[in-house]
C-alpha positions as CSV (number, residue, x, y, z in Angstrom):
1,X,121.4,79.6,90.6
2,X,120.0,78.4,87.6
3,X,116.7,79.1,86.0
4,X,115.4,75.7,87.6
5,X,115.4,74.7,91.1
6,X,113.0,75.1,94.3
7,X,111.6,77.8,95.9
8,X,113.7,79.2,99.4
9,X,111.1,80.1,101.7
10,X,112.8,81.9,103.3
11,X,114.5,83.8,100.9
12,X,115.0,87.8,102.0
13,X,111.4,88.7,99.8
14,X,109.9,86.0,101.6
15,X,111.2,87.2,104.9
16,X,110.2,90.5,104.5
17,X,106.3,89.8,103.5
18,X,106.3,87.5,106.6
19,X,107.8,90.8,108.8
20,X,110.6,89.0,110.0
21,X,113.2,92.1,108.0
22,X,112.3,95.7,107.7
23,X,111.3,97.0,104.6
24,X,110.4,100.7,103.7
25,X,107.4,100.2,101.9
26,X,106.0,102.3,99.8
27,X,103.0,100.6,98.1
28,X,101.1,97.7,99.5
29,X,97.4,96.2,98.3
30,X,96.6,92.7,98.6
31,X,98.5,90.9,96.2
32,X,101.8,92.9,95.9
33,X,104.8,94.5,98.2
34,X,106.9,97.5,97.1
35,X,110.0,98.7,99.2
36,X,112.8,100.8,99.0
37,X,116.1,98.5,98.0
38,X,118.1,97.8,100.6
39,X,121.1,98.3,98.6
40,X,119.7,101.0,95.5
41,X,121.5,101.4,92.3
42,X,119.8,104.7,92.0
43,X,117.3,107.2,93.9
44,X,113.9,106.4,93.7
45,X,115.0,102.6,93.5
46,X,111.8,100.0,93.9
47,X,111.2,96.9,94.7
48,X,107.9,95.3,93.6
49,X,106.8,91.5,94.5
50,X,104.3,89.5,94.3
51,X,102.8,88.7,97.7
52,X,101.6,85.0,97.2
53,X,102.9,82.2,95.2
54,X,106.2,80.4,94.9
55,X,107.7,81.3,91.4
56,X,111.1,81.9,91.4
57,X,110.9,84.0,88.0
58,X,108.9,85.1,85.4
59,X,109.0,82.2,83.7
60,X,107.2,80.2,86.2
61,X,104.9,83.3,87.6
62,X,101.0,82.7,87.0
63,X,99.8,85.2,84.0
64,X,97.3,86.5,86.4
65,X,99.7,87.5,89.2
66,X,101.7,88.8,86.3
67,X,98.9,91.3,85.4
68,X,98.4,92.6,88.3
69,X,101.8,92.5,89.6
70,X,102.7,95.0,86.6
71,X,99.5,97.5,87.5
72,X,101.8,97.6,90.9
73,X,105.0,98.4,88.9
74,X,102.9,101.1,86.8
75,X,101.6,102.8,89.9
76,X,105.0,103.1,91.2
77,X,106.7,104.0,88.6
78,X,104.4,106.9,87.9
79,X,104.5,107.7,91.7
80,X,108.5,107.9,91.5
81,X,108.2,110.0,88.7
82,X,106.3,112.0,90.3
83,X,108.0,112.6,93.3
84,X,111.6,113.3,92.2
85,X,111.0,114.1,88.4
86,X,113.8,111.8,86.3
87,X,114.5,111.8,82.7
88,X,113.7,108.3,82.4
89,X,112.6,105.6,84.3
90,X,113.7,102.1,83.9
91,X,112.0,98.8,84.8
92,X,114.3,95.9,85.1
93,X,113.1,91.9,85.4
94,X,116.3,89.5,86.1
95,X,115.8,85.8,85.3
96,X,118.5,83.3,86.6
97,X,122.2,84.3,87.8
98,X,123.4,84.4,84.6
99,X,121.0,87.6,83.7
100,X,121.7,88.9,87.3
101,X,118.7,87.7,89.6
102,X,119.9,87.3,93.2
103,X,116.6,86.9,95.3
104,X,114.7,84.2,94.1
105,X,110.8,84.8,95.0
């Protein structure tokens, strides 16, 4: 899929906010989800999403869900470095197929 197009409702991220799929969460508050990937590319591997709106990308998220979408990904991220102690710890935002975004939500 390109960067344009409609949002899936019920894309797998849509499915799992709604409870219809599992998800091992591991942060929740009222505007965001993160979970445990289903298929991780490394330990400690999380997924945070926003829990309302119907952006497909970064490019058409509202700045405001943005913000607080990232405090999410902060919190995590310090949580996973605290719990198994990595090197580094990489953050990774995929926009379109061609830059390797697969769930659109």
């Amino acid at each position: 899929m390109s960067l344009d197009g409609t949002y899936d409702r019920d894309n797998v991220f849509a499915r799992i906010l709604r409870g219809e799929l599992p998800a091992a969460k591991v942060h929740e508050d009222d505007d965001t989800l993160a979970f445990m990937d289903a298929f991780p590319q490394s330990e400690g591997h999380v997924l945070v999403i926003p829990k309302a709106g119907t952006a497909r990308n970064l490019l058409e998220a509202d700045p405001a869900m943005l913000a607080r979408l990232m405090a999410t990904v902060q919190r995590v991220a310090a949580a996973v470095r605290a719990a198994l102690r990595p090197d580094g710890v990489m953050v990774a935002q995929f926009n379109g197929a061609a830059a390797g975004q697969t769930v659109y939500h």
